[in-house]
Backbone as CSV, one residue per row, in Angstrom:
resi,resn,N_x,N_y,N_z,CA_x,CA_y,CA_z,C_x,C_y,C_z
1,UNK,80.580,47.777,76.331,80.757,49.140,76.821,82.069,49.275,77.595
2,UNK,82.435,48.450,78.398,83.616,48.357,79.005,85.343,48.794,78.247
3,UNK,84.614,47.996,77.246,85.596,47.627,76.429,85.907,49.341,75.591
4,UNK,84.538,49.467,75.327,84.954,51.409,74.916,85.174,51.687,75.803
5,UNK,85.118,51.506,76.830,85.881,52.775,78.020,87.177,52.377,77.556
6,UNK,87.431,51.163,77.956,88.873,50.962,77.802,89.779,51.581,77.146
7,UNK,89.672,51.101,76.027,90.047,51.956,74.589,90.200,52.892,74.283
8,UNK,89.236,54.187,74.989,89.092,55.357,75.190,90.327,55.850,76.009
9,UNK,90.313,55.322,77.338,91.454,55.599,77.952,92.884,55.368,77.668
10,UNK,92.847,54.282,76.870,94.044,53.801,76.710,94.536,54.789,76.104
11,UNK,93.919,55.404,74.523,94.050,56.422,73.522,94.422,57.248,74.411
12,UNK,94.309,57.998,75.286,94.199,59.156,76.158,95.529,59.208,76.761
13,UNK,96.241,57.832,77.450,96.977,57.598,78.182,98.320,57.322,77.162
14,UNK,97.980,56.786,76.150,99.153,56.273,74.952,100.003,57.314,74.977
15,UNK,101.576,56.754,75.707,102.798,57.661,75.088,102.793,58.530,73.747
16,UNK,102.100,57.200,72.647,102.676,57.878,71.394,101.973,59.109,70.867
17,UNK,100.940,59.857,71.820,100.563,60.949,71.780,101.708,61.883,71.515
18,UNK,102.791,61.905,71.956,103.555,62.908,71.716,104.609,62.580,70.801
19,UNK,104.640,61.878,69.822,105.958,61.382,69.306,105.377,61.730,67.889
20,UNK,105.949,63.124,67.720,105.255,63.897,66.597,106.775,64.403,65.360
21,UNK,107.495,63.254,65.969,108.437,63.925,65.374,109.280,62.505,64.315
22,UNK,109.570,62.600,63.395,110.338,61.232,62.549,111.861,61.968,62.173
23,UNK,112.747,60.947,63.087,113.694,61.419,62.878,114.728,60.400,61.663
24,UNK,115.441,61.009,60.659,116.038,60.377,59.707,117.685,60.728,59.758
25,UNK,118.432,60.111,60.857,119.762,60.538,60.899,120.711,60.395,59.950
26,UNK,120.211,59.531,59.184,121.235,59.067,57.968,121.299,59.997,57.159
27,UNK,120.208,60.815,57.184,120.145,61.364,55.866,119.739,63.257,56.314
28,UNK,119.992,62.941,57.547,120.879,64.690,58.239,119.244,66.025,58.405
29,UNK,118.262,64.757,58.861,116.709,65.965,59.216,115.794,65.052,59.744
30,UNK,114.593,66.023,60.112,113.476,65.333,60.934,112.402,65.602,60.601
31,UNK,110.967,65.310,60.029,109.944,65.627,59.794,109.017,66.067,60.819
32,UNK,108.376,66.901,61.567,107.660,66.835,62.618,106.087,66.763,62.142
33,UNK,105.346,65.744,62.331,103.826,65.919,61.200,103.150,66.473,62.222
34,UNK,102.089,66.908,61.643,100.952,67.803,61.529,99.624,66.983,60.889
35,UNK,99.282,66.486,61.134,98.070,65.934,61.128,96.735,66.283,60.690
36,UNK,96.678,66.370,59.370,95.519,66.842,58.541,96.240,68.030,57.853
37,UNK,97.447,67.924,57.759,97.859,69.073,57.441,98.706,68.962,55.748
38,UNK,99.599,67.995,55.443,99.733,67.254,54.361,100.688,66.455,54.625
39,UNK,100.440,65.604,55.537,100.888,64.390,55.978,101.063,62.993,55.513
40,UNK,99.906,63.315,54.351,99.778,61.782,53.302,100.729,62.473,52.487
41,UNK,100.745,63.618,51.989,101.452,63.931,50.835,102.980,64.080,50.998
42,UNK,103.614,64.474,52.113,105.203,64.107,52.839,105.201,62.724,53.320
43,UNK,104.234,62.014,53.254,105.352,60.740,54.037,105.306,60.145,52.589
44,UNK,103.971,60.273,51.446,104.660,59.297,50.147,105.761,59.680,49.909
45,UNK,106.242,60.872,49.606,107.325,61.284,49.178,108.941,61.247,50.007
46,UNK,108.860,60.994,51.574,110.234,60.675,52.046,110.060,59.180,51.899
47,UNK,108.743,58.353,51.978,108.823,56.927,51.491,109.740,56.505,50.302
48,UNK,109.401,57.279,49.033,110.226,56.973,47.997,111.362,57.353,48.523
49,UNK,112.039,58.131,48.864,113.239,58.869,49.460,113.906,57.413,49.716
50,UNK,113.780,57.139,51.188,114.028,56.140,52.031,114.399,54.870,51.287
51,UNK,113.037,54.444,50.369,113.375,53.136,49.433,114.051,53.180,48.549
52,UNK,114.915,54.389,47.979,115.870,54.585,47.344,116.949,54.015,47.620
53,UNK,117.828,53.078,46.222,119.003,52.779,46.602,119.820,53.495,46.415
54,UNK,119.640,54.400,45.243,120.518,55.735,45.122,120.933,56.779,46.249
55,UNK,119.755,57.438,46.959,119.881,57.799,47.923,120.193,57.178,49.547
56,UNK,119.999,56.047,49.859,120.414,55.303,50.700,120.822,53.856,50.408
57,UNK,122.393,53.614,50.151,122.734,52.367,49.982,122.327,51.341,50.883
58,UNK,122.454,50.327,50.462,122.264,48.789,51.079,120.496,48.662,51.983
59,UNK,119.836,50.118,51.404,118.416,49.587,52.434,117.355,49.628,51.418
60,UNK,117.577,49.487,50.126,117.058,49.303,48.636,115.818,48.260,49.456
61,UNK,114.134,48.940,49.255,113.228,48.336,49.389,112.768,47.894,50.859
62,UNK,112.971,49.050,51.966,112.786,48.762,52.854,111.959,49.884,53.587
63,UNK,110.636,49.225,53.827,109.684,50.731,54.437,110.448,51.685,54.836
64,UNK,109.681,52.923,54.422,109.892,54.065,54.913,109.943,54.518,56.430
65,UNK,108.914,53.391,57.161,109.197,53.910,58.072,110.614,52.953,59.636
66,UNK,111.413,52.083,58.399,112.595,51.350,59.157,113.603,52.229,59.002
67,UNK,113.378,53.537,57.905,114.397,54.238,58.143,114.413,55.968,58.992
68,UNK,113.514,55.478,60.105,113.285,56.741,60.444,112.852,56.241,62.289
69,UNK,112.917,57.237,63.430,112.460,57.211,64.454,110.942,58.082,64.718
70,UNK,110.558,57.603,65.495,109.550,58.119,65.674,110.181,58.842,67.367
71,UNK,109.436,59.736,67.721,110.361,60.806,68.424,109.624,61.372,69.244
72,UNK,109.672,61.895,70.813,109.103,63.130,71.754,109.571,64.346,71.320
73,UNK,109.599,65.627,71.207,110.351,66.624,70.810,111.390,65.965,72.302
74,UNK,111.786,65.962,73.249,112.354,65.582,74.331,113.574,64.761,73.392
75,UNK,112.877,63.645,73.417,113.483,62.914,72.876,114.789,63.403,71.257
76,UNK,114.059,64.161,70.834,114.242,64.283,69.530,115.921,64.966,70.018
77,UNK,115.596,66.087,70.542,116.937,66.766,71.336,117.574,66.466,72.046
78,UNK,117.590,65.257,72.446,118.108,64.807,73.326,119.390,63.469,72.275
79,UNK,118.563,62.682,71.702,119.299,62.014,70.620,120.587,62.624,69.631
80,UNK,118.959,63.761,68.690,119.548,63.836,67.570,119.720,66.064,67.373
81,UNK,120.298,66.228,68.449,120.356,67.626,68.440,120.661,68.424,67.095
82,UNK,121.385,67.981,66.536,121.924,68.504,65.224,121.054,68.128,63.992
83,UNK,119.941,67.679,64.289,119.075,67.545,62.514,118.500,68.498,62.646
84,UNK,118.319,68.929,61.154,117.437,69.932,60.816,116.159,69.651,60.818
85,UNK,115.073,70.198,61.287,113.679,70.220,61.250,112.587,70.630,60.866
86,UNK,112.213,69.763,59.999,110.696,71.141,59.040,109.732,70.247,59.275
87,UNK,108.548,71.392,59.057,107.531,70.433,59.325,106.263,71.358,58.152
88,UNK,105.127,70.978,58.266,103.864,71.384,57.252,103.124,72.040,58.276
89,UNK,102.500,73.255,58.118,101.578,74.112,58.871,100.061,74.308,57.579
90,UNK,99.377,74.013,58.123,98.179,74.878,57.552,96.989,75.634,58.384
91,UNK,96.062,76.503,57.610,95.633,77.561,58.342,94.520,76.589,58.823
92,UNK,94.419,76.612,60.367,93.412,76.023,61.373,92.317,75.789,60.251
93,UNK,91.233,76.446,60.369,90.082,76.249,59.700,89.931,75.455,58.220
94,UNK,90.859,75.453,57.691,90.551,74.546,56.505,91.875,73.091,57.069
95,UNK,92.204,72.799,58.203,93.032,72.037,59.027,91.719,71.337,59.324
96,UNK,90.617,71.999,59.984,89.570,71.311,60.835,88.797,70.776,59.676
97,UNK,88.909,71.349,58.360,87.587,70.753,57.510,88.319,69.189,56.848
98,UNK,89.888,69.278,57.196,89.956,67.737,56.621,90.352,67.067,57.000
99,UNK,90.470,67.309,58.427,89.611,66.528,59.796,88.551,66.214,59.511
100,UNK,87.410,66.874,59.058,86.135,66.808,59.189,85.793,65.848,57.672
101,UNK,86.021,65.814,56.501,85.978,64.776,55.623,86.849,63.366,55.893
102,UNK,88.316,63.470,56.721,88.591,62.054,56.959,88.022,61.255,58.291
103,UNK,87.806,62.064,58.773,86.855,61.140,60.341,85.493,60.804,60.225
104,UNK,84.538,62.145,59.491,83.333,61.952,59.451,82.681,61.550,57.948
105,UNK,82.914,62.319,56.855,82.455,62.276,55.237,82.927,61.104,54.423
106,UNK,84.162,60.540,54.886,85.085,59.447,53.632,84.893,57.939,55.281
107,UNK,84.175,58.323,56.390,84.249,56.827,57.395,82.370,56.714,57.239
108,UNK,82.257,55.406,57.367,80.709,54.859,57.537,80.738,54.944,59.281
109,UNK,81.795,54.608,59.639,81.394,54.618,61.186,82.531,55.470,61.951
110,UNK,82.496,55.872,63.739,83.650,56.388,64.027,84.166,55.772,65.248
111,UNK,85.279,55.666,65.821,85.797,54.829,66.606,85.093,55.463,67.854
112,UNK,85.199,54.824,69.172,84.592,54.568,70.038,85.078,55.802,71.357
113,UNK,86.479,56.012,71.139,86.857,57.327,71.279,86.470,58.381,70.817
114,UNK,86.128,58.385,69.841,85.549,59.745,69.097,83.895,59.992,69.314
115,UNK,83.184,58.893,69.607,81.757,58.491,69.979,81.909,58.935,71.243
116,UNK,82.645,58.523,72.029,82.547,59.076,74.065,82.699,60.788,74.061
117,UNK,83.478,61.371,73.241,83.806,62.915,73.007,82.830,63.713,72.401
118,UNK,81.365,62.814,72.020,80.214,63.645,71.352,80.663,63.715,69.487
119,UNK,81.159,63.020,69.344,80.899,63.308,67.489,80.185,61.695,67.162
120,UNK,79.360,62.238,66.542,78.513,61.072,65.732,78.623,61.168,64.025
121,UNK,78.594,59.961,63.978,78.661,59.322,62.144,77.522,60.807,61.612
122,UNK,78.181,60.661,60.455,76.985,62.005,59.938,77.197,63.429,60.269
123,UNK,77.221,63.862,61.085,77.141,65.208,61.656,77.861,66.180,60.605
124,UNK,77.189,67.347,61.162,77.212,68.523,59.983,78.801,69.259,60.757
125,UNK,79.580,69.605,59.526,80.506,70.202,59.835,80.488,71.410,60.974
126,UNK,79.202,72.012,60.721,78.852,73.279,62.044,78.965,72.438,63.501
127,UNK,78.659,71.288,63.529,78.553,71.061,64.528,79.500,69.997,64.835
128,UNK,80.368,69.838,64.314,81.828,68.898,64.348,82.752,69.908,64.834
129,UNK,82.603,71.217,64.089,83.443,72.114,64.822,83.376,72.709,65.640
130,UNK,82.045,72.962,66.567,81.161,73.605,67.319,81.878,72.363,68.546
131,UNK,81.889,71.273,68.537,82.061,70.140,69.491,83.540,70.195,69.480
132,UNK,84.443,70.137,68.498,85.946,70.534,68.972,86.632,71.828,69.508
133,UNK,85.903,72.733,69.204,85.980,73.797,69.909,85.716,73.660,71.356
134,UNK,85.377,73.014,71.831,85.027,72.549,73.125,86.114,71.737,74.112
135,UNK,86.873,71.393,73.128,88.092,70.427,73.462,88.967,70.826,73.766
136,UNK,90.277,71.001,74.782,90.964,71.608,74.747,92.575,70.645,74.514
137,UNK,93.620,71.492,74.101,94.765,70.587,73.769,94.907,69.712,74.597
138,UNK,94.700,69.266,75.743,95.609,68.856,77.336,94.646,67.882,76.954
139,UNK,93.376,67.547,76.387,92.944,66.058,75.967,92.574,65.510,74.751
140,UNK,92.717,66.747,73.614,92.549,66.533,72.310,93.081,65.452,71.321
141,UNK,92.868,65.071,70.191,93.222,63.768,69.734,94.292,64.729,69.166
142,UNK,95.591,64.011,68.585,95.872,64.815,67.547,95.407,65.687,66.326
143,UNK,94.628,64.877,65.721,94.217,65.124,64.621,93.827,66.679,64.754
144,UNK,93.181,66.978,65.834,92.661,68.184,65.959,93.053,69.290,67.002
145,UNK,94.386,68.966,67.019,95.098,68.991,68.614,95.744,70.495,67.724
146,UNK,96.116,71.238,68.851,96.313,72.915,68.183,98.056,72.328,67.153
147,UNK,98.342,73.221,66.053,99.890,72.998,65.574,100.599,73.663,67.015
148,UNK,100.793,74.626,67.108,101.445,75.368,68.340,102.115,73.912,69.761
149,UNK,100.619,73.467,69.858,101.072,72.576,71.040,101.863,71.606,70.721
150,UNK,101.468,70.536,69.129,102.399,69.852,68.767,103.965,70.493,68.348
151,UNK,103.707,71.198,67.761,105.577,72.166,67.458,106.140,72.070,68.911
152,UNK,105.322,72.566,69.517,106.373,73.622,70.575,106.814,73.018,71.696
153,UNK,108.078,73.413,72.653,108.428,72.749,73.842,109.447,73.359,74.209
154,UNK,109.077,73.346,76.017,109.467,74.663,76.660,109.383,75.731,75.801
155,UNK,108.588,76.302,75.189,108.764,77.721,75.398,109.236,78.093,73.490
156,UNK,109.569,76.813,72.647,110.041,77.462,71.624,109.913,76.511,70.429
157,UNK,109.539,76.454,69.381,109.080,75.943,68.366,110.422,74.879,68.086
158,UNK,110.150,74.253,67.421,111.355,72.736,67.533,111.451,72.735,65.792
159,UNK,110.904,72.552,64.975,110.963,72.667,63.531,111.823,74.204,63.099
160,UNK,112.928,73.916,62.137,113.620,75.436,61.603,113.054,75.793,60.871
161,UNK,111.876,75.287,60.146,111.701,75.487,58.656,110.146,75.096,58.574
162,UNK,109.537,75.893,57.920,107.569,76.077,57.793,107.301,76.053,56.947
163,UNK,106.959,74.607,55.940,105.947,74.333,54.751,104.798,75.278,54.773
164,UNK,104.105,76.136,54.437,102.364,76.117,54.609,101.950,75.232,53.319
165,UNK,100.885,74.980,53.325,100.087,74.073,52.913,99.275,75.131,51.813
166,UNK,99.451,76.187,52.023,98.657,76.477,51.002,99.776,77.552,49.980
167,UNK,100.905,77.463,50.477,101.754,77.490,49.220,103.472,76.420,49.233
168,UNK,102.244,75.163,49.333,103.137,73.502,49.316,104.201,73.995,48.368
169,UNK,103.975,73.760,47.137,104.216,73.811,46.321,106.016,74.779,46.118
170,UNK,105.921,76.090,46.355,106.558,76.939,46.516,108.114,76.524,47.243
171,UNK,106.971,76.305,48.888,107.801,76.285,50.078,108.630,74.797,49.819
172,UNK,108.183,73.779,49.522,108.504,72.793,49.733,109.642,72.906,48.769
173,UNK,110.271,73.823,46.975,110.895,73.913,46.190,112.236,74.275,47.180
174,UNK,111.921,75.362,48.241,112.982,76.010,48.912,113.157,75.263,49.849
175,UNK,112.761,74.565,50.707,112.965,73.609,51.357,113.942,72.423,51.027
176,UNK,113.489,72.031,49.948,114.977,71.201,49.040,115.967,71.757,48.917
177,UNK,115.550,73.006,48.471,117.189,73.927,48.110,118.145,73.956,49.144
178,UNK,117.129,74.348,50.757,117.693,74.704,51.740,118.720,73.475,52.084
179,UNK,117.833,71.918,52.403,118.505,70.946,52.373,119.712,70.751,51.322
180,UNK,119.574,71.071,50.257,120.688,70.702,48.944,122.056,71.638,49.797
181,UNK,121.488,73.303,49.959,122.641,73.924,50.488,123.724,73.084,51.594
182,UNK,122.749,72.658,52.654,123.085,71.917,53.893,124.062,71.006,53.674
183,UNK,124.351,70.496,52.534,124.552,69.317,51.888,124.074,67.783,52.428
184,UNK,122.941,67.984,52.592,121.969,66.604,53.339,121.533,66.309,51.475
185,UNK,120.905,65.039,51.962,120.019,64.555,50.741,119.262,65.067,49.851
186,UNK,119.100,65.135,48.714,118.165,65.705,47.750,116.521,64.783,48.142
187,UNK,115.620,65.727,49.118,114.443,65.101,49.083,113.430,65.184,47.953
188,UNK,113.799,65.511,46.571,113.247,65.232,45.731,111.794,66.035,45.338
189,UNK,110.720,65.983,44.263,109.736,66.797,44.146,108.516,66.309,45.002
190,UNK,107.227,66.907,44.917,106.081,66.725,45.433,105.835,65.305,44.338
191,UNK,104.629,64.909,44.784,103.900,64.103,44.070,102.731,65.056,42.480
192,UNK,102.876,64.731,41.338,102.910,65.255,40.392,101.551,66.165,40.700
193,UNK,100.258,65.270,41.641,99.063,65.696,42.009,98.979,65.947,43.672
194,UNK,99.235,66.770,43.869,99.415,67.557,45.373,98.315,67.478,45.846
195,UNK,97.991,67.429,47.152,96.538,67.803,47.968,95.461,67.284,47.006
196,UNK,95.051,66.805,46.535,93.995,66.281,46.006,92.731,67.162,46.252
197,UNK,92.678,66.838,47.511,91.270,67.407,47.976,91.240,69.055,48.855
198,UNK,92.438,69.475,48.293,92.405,71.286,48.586,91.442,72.014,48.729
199,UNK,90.445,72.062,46.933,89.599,72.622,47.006,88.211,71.885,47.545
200,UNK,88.125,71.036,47.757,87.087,70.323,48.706,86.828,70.672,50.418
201,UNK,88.410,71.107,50.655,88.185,71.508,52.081,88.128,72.416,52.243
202,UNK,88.418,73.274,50.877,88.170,74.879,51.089,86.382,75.192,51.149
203,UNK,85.924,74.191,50.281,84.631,74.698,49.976,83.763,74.485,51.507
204,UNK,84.545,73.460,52.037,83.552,73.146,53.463,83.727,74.123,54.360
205,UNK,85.074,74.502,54.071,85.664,75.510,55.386,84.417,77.011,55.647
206,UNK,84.185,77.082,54.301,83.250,78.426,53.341,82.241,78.110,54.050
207,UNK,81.523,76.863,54.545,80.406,76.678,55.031,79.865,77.641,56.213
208,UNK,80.860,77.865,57.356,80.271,77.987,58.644,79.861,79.255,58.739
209,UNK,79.211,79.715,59.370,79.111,81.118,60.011,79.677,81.801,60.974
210,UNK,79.788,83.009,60.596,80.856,84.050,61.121,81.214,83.356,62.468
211,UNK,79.850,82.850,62.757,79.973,83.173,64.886,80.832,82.000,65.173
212,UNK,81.160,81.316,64.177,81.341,79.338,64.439,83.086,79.666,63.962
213,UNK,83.142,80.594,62.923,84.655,81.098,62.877,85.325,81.521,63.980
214,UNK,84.199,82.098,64.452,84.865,82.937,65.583,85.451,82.520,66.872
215,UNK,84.512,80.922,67.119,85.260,80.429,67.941,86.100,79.758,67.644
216,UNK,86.336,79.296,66.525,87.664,78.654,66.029,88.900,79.579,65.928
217,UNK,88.640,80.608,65.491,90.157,81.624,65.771,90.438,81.863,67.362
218,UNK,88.776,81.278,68.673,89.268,81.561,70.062,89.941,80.541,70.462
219,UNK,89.362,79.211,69.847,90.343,77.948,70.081,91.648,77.221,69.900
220,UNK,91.697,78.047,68.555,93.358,77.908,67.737,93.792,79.300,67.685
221,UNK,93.827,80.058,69.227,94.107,81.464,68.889,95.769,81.692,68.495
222,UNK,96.466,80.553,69.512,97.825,80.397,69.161,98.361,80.059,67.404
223,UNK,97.258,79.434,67.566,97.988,79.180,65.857,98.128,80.252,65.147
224,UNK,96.993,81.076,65.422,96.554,81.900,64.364,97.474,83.242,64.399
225,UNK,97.703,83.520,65.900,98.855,84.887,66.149,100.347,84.289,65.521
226,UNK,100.799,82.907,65.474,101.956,82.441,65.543,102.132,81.828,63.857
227,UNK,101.339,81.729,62.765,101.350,81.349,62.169,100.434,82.322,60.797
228,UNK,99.673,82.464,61.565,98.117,83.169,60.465,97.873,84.226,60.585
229,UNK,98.857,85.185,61.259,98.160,86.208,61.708,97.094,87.639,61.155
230,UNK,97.358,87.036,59.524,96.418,88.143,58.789,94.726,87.568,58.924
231,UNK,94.831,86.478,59.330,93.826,85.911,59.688,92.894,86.340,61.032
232,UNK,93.439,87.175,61.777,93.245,87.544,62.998,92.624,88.779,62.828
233,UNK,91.502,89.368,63.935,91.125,90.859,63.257,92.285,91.663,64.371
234,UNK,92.101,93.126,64.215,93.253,93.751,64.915,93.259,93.621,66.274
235,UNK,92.040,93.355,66.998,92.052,92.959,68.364,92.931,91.982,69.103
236,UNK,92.925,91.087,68.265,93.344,89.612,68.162,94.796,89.673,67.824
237,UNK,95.691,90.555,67.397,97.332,90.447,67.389,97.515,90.855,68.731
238,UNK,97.297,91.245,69.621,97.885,91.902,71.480,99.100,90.650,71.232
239,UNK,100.160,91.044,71.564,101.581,90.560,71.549,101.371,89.349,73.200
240,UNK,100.516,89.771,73.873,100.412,89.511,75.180,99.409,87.899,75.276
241,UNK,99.123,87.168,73.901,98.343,86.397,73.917,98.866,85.488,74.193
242,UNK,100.234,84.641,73.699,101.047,83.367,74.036,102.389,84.229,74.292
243,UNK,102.964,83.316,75.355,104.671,83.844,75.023,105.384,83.911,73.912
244,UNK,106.277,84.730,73.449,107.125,84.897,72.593,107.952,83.504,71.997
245,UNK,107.783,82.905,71.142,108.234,81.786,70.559,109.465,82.380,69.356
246,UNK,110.607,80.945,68.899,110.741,81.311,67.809,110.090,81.557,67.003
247,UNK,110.132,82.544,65.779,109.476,82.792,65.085,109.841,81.869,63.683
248,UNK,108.366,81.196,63.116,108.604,80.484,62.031,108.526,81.194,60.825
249,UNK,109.021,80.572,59.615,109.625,80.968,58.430,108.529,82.102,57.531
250,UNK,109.048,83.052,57.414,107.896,83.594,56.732,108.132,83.882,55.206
């Protein structure tokens, strides 16, 4: 038992809570991830990038991640002021459902941190989200930690450029372009089979009831004015909810 406390805290206390950002100077940008958001599906793809000898001489076959920093937004501006920055957004609620298949549906067991915070092996998505709703950013894991709080600092979104996730595909085409314009690196296409499990998290997302939505648009209200906002009913746009941020790519 000790030993889960430990662990627990440590997680809690770990710097690398905030180092949400991979910076790639060689090759003139920064990824900022998002976590459940399509994070497996951008790092295979700057992986190949990276292990490219074409695209990066003399580091032919060398993880993806020796050619990149891992970063504070602090940090990030402070280093590497001049890279460009994009990152992947998706809409909260189908964000939380794959959370909710990689922690709870695809694990036999859950770490000991996640056991002290009230989620148990098994549990029904109503009540996985019912229990993170409860959580607030200032101790949340990432995984389920608001986008807003990871993006943002002092006062203004740190990424130039907004993948959504639910038109990858699209955004990510112009996103290259944008880079090609820049004259930075050609980051190349998606993986031939995108998101895999899209419609799997859509179907869970479909699960909950109104009232269980409802606190998820009160919990990720930032996301949702700053990112989702058709998602919001008209009550819910008041300009007066978060401060005025840059505004991301629409």
């Amino acid at each position: 038992m000790l030993k889960a406390l430990y662990n627990a805290f440590d997680r809690r206390r770990r710097p690398l809570r905030e180092h949400h950002f991979l910076a790639f100077p060689d090759l003139g940008f920064a990824y900022a991830r998002v976590p459940n958001a399509a994070s497996d599906v951008v790092r295979r793809t700057l992986g190949k990038l990276v292990a490219s000898p074409d695209l990066l001489p003399g580091k032919s076959g060398v993880p993806w991640i020796d050619g990149a920093e891992l970063l504070t937004a602090r940090q990030l501006q402070r280093r590497h002021p001049n890279l460009f920055v994009f990152t992947v957004l998706r809409d909260p609620l189908t964000r939380l459902a794959a959370c909710y298949r990689r922690q709870i549906e695809d694990r036999s067991d859950l770490p000991d941190s996640w056991k002290m915070r009230g989620f148990e092996p098994n549990m029904s998505f109503r009540d996985f989200t019912i229990r993170i709703c409860e959580i607030g950013d200032l101790t949340a894991e990432n995984q389920y930690r608001s986008q807003t709080a990871i993006l943002a600092y002092k006062g203004r979104f740190i990424p130039q450029f907004f993948v959504r996730f639910e038109r990858l595909e699209s955004d990510w085409f112009s996103l290259r372009q944008l880079l090609s314009d820049r004259g930075t690196v050609d980051i190349g296409d998606l993986p031939a089979r995108v998101a895999p499990y899209r419609e799997r998290d859509l179907r869970t997302s479909n699960t909950l009831d109104p009232w269980v939505f409802e606190l998820v648009r009160r919990r990720y209200r930032h996301d949702f004015r700053n990112f989702y906002p058709d998602r919001l009913p008209p009550s819910g746009r008041d300009p007066g909810l978060v401060p005025t941020m840059a505004a991301a790519s629409r």
